[in-house]
ChimeraX commands (.cxc) that place a marker at each C-alpha (Angstrom):
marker #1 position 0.00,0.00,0.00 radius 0.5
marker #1 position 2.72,2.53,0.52 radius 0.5
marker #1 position 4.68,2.43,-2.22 radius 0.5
marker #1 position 1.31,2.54,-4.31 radius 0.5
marker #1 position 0.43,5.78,-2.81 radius 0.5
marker #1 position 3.96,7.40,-3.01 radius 0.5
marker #1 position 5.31,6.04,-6.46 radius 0.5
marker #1 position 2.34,5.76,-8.71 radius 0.5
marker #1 position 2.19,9.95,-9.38 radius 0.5
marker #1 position 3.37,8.98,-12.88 radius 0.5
marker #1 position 2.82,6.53,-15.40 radius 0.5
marker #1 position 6.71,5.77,-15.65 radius 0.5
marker #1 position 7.49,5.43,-11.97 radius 0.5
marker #1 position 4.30,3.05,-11.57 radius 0.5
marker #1 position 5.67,0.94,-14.26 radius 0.5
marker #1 position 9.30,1.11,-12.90 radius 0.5
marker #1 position 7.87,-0.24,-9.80 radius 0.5
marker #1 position 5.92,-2.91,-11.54 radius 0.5
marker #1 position 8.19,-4.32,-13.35 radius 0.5
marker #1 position 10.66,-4.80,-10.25 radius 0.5
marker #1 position 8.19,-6.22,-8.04 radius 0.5
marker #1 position 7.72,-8.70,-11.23 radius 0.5
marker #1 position 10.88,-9.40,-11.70 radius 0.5
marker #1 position 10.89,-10.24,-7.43 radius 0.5
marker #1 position 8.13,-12.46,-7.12 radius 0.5
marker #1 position 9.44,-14.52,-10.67 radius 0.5
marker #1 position 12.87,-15.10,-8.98 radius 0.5
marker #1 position 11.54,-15.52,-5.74 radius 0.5
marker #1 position 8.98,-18.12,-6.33 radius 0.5
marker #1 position 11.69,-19.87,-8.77 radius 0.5
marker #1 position 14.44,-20.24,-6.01 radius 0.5
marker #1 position 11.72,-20.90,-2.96 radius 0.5
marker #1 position 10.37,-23.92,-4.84 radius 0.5
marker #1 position 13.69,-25.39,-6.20 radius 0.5
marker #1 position 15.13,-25.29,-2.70 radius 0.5
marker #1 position 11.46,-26.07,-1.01 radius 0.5
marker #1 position 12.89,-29.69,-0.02 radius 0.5
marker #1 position 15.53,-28.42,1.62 radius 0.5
marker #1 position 14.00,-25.59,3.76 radius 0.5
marker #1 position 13.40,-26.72,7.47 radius 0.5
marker #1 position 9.51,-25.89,7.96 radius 0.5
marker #1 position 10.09,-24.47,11.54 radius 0.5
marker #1 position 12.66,-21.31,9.92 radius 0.5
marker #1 position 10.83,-21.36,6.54 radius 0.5
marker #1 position 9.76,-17.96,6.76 radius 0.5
marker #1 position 13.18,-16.40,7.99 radius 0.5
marker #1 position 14.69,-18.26,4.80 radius 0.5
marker #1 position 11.78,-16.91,2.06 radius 0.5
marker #1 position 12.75,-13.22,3.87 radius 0.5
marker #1 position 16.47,-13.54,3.55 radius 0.5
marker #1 position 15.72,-15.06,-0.31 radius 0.5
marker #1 position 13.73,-12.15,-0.71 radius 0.5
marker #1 position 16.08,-9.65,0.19 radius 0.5
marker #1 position 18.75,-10.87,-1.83 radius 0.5
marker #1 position 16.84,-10.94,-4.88 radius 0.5
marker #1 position 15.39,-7.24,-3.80 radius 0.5
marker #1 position 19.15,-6.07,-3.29 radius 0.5
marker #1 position 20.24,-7.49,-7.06 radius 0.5
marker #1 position 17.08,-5.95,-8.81 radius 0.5
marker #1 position 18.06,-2.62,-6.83 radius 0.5
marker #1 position 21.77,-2.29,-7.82 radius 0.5
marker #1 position 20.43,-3.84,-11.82 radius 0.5
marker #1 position 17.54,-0.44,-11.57 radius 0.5
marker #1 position 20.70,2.00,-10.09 radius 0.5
marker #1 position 23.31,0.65,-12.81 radius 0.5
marker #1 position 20.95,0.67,-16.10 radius 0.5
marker #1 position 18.20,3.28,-14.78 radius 0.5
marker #1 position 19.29,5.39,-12.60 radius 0.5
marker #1 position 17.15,8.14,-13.00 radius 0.5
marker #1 position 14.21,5.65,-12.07 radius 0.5
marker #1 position 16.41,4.68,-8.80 radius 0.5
marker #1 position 16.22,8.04,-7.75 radius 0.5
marker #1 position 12.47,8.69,-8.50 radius 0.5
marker #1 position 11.74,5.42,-6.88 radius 0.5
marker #1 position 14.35,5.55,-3.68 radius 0.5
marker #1 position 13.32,3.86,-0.60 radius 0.5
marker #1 position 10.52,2.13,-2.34 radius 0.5
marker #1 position 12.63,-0.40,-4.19 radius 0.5
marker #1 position 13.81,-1.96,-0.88 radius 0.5
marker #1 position 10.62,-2.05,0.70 radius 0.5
marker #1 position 9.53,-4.38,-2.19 radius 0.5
marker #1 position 10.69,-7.01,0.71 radius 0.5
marker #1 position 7.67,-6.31,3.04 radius 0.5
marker #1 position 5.56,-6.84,0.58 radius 0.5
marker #1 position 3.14,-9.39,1.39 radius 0.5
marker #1 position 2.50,-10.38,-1.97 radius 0.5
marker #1 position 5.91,-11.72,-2.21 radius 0.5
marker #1 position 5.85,-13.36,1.02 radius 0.5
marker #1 position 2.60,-14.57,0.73 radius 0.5
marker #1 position 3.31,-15.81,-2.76 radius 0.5
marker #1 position 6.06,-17.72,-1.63 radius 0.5
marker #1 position 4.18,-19.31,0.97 radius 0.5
marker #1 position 1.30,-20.11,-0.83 radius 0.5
marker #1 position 1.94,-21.60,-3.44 radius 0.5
marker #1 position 6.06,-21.33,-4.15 radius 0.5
marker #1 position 7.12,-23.73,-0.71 radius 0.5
marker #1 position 4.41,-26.21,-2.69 radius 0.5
marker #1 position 4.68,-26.60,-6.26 radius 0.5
marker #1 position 7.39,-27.01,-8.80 radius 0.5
marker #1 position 9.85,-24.43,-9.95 radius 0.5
marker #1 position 8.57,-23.66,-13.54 radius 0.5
marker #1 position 4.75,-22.99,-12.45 radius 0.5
marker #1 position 6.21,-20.89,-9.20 radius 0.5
marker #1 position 7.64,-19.02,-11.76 radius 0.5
marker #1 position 4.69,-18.85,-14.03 radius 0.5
marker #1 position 3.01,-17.71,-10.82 radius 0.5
marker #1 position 4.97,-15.07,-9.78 radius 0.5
marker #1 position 5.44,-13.26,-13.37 radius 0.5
marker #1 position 1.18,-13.30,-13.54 radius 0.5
marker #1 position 0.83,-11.76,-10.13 radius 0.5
marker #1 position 3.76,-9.55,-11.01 radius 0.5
marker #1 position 1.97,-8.20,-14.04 radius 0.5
marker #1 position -1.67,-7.74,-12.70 radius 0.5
marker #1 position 0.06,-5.69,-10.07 radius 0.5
marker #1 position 1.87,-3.67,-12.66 radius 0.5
marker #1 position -1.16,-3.66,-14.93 radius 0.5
marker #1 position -3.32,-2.64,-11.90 radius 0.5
marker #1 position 0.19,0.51,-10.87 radius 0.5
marker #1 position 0.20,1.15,-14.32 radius 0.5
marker #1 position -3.82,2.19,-14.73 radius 0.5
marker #1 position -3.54,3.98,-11.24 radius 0.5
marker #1 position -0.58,6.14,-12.51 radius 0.5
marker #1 position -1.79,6.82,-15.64 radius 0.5
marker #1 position -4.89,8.45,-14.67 radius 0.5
marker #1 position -3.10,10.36,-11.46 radius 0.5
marker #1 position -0.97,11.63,-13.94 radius 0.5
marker #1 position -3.28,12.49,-16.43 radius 0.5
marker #1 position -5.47,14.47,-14.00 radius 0.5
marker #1 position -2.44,16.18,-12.11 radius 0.5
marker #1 position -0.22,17.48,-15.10 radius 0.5
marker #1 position -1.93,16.46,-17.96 radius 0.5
marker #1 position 0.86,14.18,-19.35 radius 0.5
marker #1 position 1.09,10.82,-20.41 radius 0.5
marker #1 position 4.41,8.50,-19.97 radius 0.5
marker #1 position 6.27,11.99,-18.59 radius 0.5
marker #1 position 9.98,10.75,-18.17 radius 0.5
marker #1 position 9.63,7.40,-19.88 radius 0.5
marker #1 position 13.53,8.06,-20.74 radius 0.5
marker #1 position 14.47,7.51,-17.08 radius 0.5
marker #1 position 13.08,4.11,-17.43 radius 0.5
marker #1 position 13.72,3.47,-21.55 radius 0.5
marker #1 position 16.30,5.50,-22.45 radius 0.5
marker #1 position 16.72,8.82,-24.09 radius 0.5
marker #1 position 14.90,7.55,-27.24 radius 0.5
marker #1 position 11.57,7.38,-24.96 radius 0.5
marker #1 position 11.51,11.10,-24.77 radius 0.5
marker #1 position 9.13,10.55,-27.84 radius 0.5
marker #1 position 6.75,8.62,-25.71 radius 0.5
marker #1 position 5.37,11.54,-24.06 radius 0.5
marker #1 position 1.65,12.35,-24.76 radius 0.5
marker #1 position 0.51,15.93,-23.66 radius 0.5
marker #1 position -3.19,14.90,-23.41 radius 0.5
marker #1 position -4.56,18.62,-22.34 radius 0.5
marker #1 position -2.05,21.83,-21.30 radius 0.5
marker #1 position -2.28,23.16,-17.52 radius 0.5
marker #1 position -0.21,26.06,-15.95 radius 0.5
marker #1 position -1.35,24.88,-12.20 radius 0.5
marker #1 position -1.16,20.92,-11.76 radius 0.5
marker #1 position -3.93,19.01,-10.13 radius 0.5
marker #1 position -2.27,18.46,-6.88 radius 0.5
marker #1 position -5.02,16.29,-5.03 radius 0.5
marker #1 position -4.27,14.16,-8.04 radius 0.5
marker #1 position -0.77,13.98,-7.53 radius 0.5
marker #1 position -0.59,13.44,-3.78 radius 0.5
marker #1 position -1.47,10.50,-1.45 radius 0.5
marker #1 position -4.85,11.18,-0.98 radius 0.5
marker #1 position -5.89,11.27,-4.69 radius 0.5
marker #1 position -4.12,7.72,-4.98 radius 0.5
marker #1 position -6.33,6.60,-2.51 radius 0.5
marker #1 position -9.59,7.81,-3.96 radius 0.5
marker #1 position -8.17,6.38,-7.39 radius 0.5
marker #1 position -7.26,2.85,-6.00 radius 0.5
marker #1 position -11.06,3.13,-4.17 radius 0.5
marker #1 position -12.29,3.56,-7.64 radius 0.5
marker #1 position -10.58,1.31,-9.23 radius 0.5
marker #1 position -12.23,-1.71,-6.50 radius 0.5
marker #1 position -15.08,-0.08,-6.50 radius 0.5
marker #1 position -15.32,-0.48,-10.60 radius 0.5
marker #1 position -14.03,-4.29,-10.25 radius 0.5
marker #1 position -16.79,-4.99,-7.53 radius 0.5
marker #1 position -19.32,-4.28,-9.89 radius 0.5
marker #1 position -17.85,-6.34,-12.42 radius 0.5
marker #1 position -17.43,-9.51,-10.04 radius 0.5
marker #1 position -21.27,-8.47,-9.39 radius 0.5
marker #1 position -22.62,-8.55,-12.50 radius 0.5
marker #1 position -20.21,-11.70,-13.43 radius 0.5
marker #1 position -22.26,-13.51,-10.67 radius 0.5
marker #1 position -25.53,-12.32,-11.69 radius 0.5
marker #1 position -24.53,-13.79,-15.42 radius 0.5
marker #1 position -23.36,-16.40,-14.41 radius 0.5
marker #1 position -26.79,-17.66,-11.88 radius 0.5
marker #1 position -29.26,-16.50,-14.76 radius 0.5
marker #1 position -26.74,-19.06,-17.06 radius 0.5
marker #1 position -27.38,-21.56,-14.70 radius 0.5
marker #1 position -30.95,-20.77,-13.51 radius 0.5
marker #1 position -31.95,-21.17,-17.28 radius 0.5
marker #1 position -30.03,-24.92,-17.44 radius 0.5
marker #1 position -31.87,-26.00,-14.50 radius 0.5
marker #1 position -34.83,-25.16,-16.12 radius 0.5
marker #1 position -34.35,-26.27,-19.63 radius 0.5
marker #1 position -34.28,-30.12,-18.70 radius 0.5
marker #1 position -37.45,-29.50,-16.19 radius 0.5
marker #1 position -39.46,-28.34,-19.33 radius 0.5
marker #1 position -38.43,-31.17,-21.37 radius 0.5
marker #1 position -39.44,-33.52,-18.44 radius 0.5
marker #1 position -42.79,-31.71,-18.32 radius 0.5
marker #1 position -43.46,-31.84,-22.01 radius 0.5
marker #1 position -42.43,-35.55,-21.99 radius 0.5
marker link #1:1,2 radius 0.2
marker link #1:2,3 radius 0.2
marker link #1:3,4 radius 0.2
marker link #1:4,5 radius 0.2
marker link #1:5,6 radius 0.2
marker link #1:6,7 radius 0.2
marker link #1:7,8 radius 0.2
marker link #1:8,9 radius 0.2
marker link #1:9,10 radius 0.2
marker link #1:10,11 radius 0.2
marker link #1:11,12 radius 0.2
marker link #1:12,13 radius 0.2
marker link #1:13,14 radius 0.2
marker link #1:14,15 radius 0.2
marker link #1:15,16 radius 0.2
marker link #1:16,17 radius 0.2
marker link #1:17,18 radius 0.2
marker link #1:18,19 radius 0.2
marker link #1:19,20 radius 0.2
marker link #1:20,21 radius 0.2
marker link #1:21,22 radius 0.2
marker link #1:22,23 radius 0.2
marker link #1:23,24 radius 0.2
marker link #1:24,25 radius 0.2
marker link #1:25,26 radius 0.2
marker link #1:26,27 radius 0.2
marker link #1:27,28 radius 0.2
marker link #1:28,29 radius 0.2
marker link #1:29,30 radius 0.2
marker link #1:30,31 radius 0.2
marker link #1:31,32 radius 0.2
marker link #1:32,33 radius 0.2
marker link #1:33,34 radius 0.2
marker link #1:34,35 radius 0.2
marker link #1:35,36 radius 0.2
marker link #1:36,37 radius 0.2
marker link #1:37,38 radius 0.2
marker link #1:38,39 radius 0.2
marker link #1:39,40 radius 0.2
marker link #1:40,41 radius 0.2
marker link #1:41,42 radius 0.2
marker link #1:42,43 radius 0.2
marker link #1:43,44 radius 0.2
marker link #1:44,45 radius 0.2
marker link #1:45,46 radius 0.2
marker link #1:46,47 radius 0.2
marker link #1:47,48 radius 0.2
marker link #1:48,49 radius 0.2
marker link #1:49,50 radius 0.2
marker link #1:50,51 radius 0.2
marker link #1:51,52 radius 0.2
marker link #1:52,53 radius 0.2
marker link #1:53,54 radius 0.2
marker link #1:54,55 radius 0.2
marker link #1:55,56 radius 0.2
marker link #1:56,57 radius 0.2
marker link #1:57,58 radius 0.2
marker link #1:58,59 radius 0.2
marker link #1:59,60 radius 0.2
marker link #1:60,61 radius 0.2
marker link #1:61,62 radius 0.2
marker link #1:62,63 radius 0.2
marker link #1:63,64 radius 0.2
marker link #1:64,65 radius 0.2
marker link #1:65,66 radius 0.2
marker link #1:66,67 radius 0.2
marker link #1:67,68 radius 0.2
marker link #1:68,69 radius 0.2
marker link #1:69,70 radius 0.2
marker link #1:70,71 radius 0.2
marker link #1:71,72 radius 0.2
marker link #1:72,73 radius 0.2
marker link #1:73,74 radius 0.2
marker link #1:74,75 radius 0.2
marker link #1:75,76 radius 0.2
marker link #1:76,77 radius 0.2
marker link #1:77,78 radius 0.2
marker link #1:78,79 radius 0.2
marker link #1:79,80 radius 0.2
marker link #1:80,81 radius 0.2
marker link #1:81,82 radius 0.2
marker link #1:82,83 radius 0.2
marker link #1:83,84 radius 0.2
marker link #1:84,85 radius 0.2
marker link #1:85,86 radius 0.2
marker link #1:86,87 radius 0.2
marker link #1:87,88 radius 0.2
marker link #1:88,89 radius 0.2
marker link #1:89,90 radius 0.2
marker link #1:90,91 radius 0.2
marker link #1:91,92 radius 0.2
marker link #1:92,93 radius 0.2
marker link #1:93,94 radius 0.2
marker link #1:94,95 radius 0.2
marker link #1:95,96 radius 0.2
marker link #1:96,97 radius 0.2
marker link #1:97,98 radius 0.2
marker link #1:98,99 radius 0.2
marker link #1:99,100 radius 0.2
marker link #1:100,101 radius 0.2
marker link #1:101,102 radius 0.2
marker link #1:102,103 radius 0.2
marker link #1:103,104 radius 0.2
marker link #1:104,105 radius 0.2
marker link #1:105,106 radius 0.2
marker link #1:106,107 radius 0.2
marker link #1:107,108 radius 0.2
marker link #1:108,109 radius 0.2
marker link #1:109,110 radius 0.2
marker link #1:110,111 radius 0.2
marker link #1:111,112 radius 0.2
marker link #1:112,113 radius 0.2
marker link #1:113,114 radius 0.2
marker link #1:114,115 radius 0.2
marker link #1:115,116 radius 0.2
marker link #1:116,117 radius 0.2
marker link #1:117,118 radius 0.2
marker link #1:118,119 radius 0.2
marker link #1:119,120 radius 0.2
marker link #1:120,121 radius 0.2
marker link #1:121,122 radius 0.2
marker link #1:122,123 radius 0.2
marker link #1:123,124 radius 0.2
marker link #1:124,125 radius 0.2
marker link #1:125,126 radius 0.2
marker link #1:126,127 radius 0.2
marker link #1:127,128 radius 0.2
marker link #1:128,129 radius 0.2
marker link #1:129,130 radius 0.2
marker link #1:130,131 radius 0.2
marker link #1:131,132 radius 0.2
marker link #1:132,133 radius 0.2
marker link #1:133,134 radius 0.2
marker link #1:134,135 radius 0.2
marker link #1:135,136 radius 0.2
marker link #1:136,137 radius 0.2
marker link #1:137,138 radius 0.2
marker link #1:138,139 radius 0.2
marker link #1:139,140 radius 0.2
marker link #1:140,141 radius 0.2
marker link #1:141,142 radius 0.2
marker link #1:142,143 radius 0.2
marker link #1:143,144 radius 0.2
marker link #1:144,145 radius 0.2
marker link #1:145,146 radius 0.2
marker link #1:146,147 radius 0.2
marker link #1:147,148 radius 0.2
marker link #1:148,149 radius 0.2
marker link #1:149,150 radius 0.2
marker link #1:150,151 radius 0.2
marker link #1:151,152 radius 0.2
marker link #1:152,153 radius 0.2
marker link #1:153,154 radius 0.2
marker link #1:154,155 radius 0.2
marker link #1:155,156 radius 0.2
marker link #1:156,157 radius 0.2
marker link #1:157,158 radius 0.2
marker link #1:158,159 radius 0.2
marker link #1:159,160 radius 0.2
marker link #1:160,161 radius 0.2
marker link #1:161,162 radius 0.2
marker link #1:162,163 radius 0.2
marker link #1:163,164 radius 0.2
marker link #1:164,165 radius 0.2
marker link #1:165,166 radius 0.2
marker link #1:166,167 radius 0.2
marker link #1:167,168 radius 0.2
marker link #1:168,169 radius 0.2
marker link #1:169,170 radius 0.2
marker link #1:170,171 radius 0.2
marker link #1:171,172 radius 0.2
marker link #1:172,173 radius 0.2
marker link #1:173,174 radius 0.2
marker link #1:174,175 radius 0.2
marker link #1:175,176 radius 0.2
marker link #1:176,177 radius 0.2
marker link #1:177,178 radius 0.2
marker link #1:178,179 radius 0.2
marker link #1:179,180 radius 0.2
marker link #1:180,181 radius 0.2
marker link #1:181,182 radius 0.2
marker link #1:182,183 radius 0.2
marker link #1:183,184 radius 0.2
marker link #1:184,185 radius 0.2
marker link #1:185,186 radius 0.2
marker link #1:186,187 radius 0.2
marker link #1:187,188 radius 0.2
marker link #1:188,189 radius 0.2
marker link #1:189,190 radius 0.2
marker link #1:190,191 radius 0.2
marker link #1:191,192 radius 0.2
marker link #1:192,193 radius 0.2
marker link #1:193,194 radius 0.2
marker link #1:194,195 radius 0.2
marker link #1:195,196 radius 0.2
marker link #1:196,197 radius 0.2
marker link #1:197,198 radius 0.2
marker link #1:198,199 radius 0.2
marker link #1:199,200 radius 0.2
marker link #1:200,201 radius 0.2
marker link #1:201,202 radius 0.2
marker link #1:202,203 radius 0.2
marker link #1:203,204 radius 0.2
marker link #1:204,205 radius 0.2
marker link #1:205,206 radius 0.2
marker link #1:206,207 radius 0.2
marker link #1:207,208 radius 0.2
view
């Protein structure tokens, strides 16, 4: 929850972030579950931490080497990609259980709806706050991605309720708010589909 308030003010930091975290939970999962038969159950979680961090640290020092004006936009939030209880919970769940390839199939899908789910959040902060789309995509792409940036509508005074914690909290609100209703009406479908089979057979019994 923290770094998703602080970091996803832009489109480009939101997808920095993203892609870390992906990167994380695919290496994590993959080294959890290849050394699952070897990890004492009683220190488990102490191990997936330490396995964490390590990977964390790597992906850190990889961001501050080849991106380093996305290490300084993301700062502390990189390292507290450890807490994150996807990661743990991830690794517990389902890494410390099942083979190495689908641990790593699982992490990069979680990975991605997270970033997906960063990458709509910043988009739209930053849309309503400056106006801008993809608004220093070269400190995650390179200098070529300067092209990348959209100026959807021109504004002298930024949005700043957009742009600061609390508007990424009425954004993230209204983006669960949006996928309740869709889980809603999913049900709905999906008990009118089987309302209607139930049915069907009953009429055919009657006719009979």
């Amino acid at each position: 929850m923290c770094p998703l308030l602080a970091v996803t003010s832009t489109a480009t930091n939101a997808l920095g972030l993203g892609l870390a975290t992906t990167l994380v939970l695919t290496l994590t999962n993959l080294t959890i579950s290849s050394l699952r038969r070897w990890t004492p159950a009683e220190i488990r979680i102490p191990i997936y931490v330490m396995i964490i961090a390590s990977v964390v640290s790597v992906v850190q020092m990889l961001i501050n080497a080849y991106a380093f004006g996305l290490y300084q936009s993301l700062g502390i939030f990189i390292p507290l990609i450890v807490t994150n209880c996807i990661v743990v919970g991830r690794a517990e769940a389902f890494a410390a259980k099942k083979g190495p390839a689908l641990s790593a199939l699982d992490g990069f899908s979680i990975g991605m709806g997270a970033t997906c789910a960063m990458f709509v959040l910043g988009s739209l902060r930053e849309i309503l706050g400056n106006g801008t789309l993809f608004d220093g995509a070269d400190s995650l792409l390179g200098s070529w991605a300067k092209v990348l940036r959209i100026e959807v509508f021109h504004t002298d005074t930024p949005f700043l309720l957009a742009m600061l914690p609390p508007g990424a909290f009425i954004g993230l609100g209204m983006m669960l708010a949006i996928k309740y209703l869709i889980d809603e009406r999913s049900k709905q479908r999906k008990a009118q589909a089987a309302r209607a089979v139930s049915v069907a057979p009953s009429d055919v019994t009657g006719k009979a």
